[in-house]
VEXVO-496702 format. One record per atom (N, C-alpha, C, O): x, y, z. Coordinates in pm, whole numbers, padded with zeros to 5 digits, always signed. Layout:
<recs>
XYZ...
</recs>
This chain:
<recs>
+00787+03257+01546+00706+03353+01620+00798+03444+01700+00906+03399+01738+00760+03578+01730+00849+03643+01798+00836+03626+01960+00921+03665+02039+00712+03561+01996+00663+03505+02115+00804+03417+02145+00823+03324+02066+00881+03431+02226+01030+03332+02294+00961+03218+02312+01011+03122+02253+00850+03192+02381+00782+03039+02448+00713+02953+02341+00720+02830+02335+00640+03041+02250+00554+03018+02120+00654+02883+02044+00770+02874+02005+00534+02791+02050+00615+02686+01935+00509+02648+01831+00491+02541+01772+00418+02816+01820+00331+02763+01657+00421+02712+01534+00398+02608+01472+00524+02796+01509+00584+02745+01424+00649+02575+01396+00658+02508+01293+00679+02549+01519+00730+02366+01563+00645+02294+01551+00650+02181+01502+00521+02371+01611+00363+02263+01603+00352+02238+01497+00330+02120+01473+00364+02377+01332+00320+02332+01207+00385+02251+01212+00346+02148+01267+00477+02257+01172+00615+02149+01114+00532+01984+01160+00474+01903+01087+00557+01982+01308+00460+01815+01340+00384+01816+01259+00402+01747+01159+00293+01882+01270+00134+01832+01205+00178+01807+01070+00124+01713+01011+00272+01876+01008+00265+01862+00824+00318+01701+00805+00275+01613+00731+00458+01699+00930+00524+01555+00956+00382+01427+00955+00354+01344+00868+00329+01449+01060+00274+01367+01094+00172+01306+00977+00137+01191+00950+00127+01482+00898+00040+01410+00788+00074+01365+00690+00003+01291+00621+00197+01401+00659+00269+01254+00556+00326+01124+00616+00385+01031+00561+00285+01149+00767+00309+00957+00788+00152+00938+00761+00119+00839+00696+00055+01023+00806-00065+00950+00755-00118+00893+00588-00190+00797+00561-00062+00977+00509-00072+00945+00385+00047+00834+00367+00011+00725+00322+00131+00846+00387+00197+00697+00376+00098+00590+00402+00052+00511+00320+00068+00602+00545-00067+00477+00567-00179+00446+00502-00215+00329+00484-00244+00549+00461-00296+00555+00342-00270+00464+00209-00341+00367+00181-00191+00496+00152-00103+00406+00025-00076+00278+00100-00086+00173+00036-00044+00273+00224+00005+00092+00256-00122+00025+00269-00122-00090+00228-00243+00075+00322-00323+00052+00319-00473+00028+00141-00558-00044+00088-00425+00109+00140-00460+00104-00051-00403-00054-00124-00479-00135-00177-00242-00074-00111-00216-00149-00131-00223-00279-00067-00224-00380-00138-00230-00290+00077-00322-00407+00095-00446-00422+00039-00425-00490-00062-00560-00398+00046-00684-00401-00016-00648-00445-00140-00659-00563-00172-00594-00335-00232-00533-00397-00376-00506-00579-00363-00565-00660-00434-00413-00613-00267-00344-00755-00283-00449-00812-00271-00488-00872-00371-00544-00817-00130-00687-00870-00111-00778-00868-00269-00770-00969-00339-00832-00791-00302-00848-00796-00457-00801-00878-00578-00867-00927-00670-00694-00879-00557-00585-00923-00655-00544-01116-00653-00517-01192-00746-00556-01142-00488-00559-01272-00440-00705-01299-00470-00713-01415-00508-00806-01250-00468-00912-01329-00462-00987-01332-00623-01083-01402-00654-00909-01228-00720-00945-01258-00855-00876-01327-00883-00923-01382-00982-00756-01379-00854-00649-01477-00954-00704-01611-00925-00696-01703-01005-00796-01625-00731-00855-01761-00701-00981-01775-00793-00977-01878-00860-01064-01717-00809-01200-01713-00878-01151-01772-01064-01208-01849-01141-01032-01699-01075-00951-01762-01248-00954-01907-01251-01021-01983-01320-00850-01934-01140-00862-02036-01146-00908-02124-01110-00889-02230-01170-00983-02117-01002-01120-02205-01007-01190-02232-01113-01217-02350-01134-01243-02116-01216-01324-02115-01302-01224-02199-01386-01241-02316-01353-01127-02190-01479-01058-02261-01535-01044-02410-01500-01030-02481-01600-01045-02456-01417-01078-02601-01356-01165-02639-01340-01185-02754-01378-01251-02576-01286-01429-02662-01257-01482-02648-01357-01549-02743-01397-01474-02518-01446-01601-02485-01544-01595-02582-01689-01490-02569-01752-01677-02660-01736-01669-02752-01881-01646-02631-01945-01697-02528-01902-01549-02634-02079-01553-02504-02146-01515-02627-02275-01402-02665-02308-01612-02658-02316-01613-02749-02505-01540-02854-02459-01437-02844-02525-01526-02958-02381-01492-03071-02326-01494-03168-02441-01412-03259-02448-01558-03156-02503-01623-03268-02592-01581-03198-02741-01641-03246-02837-01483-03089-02767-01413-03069-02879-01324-03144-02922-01265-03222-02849-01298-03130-03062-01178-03233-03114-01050-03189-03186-01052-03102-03274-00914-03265-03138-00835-03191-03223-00807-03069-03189-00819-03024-03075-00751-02983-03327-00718-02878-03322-00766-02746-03218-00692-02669-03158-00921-02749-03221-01017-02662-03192-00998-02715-03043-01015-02626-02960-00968-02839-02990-00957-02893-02874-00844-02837-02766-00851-02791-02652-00712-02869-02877-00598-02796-02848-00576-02630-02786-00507-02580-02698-00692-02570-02904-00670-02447-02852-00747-02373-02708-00706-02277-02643-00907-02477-02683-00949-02442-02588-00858-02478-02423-00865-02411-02319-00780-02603-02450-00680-02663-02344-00607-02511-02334-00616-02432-02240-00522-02494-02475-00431-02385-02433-00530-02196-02346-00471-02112-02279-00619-02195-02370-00699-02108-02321-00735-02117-02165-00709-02025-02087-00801-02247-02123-00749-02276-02033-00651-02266-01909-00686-02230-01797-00485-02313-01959-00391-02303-01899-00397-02165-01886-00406-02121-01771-00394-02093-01969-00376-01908-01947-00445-01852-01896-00416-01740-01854-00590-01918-01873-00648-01842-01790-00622-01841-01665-00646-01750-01587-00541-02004-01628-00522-02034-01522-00405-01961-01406-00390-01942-01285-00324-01931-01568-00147-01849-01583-00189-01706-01530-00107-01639-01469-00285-01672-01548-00359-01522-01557-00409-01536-01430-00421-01424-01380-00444-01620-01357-00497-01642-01243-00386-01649-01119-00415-01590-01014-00272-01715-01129-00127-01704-01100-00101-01562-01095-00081-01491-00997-00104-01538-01189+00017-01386-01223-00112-01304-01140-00069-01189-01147-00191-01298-01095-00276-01186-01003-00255-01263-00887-00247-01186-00792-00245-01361-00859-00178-01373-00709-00019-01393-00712+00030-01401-00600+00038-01398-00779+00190-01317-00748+00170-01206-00727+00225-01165-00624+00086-01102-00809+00081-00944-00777+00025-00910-00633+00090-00849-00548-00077-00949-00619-00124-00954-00453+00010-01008-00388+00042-00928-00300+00090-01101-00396+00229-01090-00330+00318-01007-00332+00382-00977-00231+00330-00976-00406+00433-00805-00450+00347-00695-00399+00399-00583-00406+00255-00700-00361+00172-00583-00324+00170-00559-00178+00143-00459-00113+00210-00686-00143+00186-00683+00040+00329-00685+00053+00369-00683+00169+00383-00687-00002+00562-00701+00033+00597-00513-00030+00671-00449+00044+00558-00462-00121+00579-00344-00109+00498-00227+00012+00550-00126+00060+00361-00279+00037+00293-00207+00175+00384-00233+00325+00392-00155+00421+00446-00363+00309+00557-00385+00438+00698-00235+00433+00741-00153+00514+00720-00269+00305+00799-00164+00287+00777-00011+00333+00848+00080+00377+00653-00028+00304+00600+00112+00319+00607+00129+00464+00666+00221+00520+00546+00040+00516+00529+00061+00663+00663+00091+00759+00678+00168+00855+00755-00005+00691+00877-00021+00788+00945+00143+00682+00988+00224+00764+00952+00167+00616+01006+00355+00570+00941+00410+00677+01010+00488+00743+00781+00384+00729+00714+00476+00802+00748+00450+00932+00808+00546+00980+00733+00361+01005+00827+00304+01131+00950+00380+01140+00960+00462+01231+01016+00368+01082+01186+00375+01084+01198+00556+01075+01302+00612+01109+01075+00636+01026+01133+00776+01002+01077+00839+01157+01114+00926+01236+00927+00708+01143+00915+00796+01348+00983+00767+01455+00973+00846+01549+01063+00657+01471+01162+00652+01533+01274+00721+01518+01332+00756+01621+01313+00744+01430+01387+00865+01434+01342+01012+01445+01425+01101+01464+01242+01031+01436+01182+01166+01455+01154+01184+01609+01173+01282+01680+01096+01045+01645+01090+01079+01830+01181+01120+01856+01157+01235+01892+01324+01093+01866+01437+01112+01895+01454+01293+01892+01517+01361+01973+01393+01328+01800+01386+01457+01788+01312+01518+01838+01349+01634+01852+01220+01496+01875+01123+01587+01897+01137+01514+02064+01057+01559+02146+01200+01445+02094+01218+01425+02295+01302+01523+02303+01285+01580+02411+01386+01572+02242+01505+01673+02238+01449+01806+02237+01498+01888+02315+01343+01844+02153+01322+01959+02158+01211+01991+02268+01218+02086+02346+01106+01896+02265+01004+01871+02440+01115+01941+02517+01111+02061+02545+01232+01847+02556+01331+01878+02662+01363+02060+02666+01349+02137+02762+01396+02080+02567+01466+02215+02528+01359+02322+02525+01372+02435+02570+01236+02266+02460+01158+02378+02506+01069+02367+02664+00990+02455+02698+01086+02298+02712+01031+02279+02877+01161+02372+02923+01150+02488+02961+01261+02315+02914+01376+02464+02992+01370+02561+02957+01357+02638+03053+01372+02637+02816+01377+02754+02801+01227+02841+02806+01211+02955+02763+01115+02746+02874+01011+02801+02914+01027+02873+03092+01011+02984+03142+01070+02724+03143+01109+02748+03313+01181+02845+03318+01172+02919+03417+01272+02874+03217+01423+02980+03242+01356+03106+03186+01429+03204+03197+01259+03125+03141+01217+03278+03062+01143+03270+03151+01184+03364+03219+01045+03219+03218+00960+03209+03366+01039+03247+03479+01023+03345+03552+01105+03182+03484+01226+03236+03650+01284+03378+03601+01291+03457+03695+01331+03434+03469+01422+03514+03467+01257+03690+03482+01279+03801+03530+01168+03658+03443+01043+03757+03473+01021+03754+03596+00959+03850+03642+01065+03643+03689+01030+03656+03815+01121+03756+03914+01102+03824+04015+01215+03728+03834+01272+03790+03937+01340+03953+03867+01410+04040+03918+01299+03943+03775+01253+04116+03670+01193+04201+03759+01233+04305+03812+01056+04120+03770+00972+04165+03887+00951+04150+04003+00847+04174+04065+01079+04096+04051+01082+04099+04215+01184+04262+04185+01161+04370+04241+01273+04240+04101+01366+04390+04101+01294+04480+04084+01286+04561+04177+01244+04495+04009+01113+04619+03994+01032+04679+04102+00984+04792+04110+01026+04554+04205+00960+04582+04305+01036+04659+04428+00993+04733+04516+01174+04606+04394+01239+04722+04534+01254+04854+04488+01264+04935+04579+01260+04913+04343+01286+05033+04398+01215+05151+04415+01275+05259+04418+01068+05141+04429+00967+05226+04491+01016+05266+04645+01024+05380+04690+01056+05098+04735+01064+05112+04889+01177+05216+04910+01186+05284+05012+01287+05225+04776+01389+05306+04844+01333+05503+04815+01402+05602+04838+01239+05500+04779+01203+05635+04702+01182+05733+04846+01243+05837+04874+01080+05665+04923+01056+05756+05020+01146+05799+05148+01103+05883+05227+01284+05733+05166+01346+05756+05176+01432+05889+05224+01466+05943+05329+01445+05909+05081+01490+06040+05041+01413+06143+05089+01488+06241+05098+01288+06176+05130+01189+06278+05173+01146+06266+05305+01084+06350+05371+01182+06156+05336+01126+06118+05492+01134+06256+05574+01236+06321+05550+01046+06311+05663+01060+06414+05762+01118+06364+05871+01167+06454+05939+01131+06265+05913+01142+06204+06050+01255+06224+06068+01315+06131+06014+01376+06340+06146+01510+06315+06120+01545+06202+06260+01661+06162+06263+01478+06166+06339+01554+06105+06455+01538+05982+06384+01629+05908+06421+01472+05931+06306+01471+05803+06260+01558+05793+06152+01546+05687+06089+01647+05876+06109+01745+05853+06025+01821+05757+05972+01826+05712+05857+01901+05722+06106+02008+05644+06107+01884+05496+06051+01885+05445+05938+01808+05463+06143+01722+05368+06089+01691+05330+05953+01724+05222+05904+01619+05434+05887+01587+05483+05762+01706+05398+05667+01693+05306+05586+01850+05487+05727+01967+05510+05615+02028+05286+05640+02093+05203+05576+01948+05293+05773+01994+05104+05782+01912+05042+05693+01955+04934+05652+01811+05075+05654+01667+05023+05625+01729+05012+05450+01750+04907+05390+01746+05135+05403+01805+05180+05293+01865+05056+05219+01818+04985+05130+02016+05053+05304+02167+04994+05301+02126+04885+05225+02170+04833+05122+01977+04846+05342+01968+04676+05319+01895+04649+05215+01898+04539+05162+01812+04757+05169+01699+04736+05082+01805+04762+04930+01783+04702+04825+01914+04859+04948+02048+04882+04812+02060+04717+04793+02023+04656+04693+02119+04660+04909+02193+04564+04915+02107+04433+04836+02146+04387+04728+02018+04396+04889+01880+04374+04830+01836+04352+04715+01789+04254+04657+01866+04501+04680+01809+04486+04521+01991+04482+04424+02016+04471+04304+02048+04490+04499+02200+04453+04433+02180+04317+04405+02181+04265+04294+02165+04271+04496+02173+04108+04490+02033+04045+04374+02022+03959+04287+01974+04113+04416+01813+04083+04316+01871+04102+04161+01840+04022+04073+01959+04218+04135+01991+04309+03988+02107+04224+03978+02127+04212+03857+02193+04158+04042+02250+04030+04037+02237+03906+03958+02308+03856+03871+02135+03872+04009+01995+03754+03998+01967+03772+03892+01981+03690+03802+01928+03866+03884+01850+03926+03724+01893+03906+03620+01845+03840+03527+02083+04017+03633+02191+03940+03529+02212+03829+03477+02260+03805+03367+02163+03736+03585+02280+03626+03574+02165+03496+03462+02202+03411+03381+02012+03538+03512+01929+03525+03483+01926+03500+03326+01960+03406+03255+01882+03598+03308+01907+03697+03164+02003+03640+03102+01994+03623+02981+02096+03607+03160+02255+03538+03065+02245+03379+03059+02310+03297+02994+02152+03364+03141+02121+03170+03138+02027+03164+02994+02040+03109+02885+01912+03267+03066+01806+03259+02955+01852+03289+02808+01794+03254+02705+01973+03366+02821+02017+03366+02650+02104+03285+02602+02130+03299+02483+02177+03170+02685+02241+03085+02649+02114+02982+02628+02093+02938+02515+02058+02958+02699+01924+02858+02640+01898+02912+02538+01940+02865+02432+01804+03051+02542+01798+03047+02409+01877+03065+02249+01806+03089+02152+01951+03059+02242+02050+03026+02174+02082+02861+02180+02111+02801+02077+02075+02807+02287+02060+02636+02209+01924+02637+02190+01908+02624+02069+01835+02645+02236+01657+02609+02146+01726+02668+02012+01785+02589+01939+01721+02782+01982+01760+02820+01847+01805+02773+01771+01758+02790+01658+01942+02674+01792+02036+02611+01736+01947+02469+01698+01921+02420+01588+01916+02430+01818+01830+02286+01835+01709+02325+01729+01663+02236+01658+01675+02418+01724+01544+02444+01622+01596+02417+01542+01575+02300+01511+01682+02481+01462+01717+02473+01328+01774+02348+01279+01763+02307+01163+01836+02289+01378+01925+02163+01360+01762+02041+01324+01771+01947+01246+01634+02074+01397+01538+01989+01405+01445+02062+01259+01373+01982+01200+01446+02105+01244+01370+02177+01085+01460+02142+00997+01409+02129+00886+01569+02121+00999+01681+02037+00891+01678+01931+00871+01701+01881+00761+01636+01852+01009+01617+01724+00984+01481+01679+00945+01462+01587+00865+01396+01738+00995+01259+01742+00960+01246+01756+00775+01191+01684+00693+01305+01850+00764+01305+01929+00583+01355+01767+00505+01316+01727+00395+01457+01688+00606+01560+01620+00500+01454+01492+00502+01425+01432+00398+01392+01453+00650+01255+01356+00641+01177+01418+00570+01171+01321+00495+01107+01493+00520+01008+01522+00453+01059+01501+00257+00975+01462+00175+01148+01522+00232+01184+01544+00125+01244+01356+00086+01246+01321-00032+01275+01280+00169+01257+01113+00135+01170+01101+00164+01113+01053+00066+01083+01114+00264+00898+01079+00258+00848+01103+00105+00790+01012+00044+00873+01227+00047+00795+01281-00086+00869+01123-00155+00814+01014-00173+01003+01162-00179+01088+01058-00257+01074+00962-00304+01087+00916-00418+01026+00904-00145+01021+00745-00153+00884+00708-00194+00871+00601-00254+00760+00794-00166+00625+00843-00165+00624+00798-00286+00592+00681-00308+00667+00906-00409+00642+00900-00509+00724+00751-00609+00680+00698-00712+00871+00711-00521+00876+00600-00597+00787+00507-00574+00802+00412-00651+00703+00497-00501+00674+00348-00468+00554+00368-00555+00530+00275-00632+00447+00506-00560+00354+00520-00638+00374+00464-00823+00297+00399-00893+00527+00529-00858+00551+00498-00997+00567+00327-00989+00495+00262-01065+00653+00259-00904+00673+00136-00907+00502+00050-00930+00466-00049-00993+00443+00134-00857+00327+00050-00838+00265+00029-00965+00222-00078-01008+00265+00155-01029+00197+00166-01143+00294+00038-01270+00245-00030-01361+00410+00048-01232+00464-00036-01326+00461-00190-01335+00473-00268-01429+00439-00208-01187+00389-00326-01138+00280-00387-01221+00294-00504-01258+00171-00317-01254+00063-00311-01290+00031-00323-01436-00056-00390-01493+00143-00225-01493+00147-00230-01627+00231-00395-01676+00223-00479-01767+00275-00382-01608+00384-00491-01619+00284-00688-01586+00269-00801-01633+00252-00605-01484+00057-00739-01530+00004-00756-01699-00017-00846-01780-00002-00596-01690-00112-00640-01812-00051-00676-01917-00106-00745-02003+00090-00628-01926+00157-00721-02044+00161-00858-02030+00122-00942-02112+00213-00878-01913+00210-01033-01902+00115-01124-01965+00129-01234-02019-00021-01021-01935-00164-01115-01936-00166-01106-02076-00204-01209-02129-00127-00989-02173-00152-01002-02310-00053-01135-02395-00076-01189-02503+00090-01163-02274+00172-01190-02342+00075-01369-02344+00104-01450-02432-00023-01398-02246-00058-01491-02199-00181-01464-02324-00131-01494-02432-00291-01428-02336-00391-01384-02447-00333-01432-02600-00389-01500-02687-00170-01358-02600-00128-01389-02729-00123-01544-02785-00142-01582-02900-00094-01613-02682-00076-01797-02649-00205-01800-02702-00226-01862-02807-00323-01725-02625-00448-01827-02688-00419-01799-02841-00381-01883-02922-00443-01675-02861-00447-01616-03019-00370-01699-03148-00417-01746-03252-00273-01696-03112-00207-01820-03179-00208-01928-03239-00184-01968-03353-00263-01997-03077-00334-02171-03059-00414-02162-03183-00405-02242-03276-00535-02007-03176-00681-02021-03241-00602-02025-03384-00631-02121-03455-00528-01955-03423-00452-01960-03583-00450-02081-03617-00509-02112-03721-00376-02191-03533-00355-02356-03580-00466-02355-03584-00477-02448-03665-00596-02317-03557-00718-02417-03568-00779-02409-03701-00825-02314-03763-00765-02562-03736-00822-02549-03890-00952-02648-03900-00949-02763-03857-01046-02601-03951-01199-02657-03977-01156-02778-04038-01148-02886-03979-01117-02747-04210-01086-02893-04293-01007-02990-04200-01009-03108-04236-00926-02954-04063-00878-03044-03996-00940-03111-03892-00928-03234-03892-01005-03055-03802-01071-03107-03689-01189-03171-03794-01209-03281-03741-01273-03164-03907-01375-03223-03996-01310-03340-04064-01361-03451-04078-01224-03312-04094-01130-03464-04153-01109-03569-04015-01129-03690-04021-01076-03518-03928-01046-03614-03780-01170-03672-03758-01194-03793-03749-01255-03569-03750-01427-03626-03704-01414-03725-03798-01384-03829-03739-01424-03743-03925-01476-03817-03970-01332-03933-04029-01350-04006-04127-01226-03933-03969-01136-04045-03970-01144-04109-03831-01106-04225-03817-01199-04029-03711-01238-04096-03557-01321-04176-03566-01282-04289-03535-01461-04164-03608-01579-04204-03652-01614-04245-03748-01730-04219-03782-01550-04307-03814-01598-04364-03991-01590-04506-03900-01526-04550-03805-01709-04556-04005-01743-04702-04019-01731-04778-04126-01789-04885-04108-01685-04770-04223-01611-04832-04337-01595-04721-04438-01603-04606-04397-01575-04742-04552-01490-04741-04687-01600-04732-04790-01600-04650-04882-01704-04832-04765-01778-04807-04855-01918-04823-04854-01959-04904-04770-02019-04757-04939-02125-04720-04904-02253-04835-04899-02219-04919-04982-02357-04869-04852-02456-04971-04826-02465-04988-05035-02450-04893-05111-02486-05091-05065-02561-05115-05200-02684-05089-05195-02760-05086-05098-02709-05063-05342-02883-04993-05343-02967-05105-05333-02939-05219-05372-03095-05062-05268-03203-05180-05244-03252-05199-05410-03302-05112-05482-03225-05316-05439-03303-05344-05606-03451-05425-05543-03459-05486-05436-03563-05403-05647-03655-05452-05607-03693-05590-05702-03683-05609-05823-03738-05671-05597-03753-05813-05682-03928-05876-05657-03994-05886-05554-03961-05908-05793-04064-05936-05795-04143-06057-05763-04220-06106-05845-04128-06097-05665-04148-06230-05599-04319-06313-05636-04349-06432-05639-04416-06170-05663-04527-06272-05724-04538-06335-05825-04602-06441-05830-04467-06273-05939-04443-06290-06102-04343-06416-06075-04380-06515-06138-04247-06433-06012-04164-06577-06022-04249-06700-05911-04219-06818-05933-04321-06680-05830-04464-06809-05843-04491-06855-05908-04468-06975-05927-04573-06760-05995-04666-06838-06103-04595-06853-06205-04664-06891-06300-04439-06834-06242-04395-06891-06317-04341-07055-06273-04268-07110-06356-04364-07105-06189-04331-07214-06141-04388-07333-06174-04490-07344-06106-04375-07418-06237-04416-07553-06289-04413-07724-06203-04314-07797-06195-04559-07755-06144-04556-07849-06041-04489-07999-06065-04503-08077-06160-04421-08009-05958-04377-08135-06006-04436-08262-05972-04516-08292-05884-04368-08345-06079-04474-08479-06099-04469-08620-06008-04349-08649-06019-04510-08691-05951-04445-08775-05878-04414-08923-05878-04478-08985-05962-04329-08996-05802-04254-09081-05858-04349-09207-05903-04466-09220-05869-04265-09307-05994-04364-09440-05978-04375-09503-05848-04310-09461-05752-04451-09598-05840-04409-09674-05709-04325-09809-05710-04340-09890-05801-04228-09833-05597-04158-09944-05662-04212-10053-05602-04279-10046-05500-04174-10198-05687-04195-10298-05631-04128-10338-05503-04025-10272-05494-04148-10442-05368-04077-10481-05318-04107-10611-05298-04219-10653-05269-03962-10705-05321-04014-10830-05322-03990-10910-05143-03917-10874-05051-04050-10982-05150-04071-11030-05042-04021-11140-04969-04066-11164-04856
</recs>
């Protein structure tokens, strides 16, 4: 601004600062929630994987592969709460980049508070006394025209002191004026030195901004392979599963012999009655006595 006191231009600069620490918070905050999310689907996995019956009562092969389904879901349940751990350990990060750039930015901006509070007081004092000089030399004008000659000598004392006066005031003024341009000339310096540093924070804010965004994303991608690499395990398992095998087991678990009941033959039990011929009975014997 061409305004000397004006710090619209310094103000933008904060506000733009400040709103990329807010979007930082933003993203650290995103990514907590994320971990919250992320911890409480990997618990719900594996819960479900443990409590829930999923074919308990399968056999064999087909058995094998629901176990291995199982474990992965459980693995899958893991690997989303490791990510909710990596997620709150990169939002720390975030925070302490964001910490660490406003502490160093206070530092800056107490410096320039400082610098621009003086070179406000010093462009304030140096108008003051602009216009205290301004103000003597009307008194010496009339002076010169006065009719009064017996009051002369008075006049020409009156004068001397009021020269003297504004010597010392046009003095003041100088010396003024030469403070106020050595201040301003450090604000100036201090400006630029603080928009440099500001430019060089803003440009690792973007930096780091955007790595942590790509990391995140890779983070992520880097899940879902995992989880496929975990999916592929079931897929697999299901390949070994063979019907003619788990059906051969069933029925080598459960067999009750070798060989089959004999057929019921039917026998004619009235027809062999009446073929039956009564028998005759004995003599009686003697017994002697």
């Amino acid at each position: 601004s061409t305004d000397l006191t004006s710090t619209v231009g310094y103000d933008s600069i904060i506000q733009h600062l400040n709103d990329g620490r807010k979007n930082c918070k933003e993203f650290e905050d995103f990514l907590k929630e994320r971990a919250i999310i992320e911890e409480k689907y990997g618990k719900e996995l594996i819960n479900l994987s443990k409590k829930k019956p999923c074919g308990q009562t399968e056999l064999n092969t087909l058995k094998r592969s629901l176990d291995v389904f199982k474990q992965q879901i459980d693995n899958v349940g893991q690997g989303h709460i490791q990510l909710a751990q990596t997620l709150r350990e990169e939002a720390k990060k975030m925070e302490d980049f964001r910490e660490k750039q406003k502490l160093h930015r206070k530092k800056i901006e107490l410096i320039m508070e400082a610098i621009h509070k003086n070179r406000n007081l010093q462009y304030k004092k140096t108008m003051e006394v602009k216009q205290t000089c301004c103000c003597f030399l009307p008194c010496g004008l009339p002076l010169l025209h006065s009719p009064c000659l017996s009051c002369f000598w008075q006049l020409f004392l009156k004068l001397a002191q009021t020269k003297s006066a504004l010597e010392d005031t046009d003095r003041s003024y100088q010396q003024s004026v030469t403070t106020m341009e050595k201040i301003r000339e450090e604000w100036q310096n201090e400006h630029i030195k603080a928009c440099e540093f500001f430019e060089t924070q803003e440009c690792e804010r973007i930096n780091y901004f955007r790595n942590a965004l790509w990391l995140h994303v890779n983070q992520l991608s880097l899940g879902c392979v995992q989880n496929d690499e975990k999916y592929e395990e079931i897929r697999k398992s299901l390949e070994m599963c063979s019907i003619e095998k788990d059906v051969d087991f069933f029925v080598n678990l459960r067999k009750t012999g070798s060989l089959a009941p004999a057929p019921v033959v039917y026998e004619n039990y009235y027809n062999a009655q009446r073929n039956v011929t009564p028998a005759r009975s004995p003599a009686p014997v003697a017994i002697s006595r």
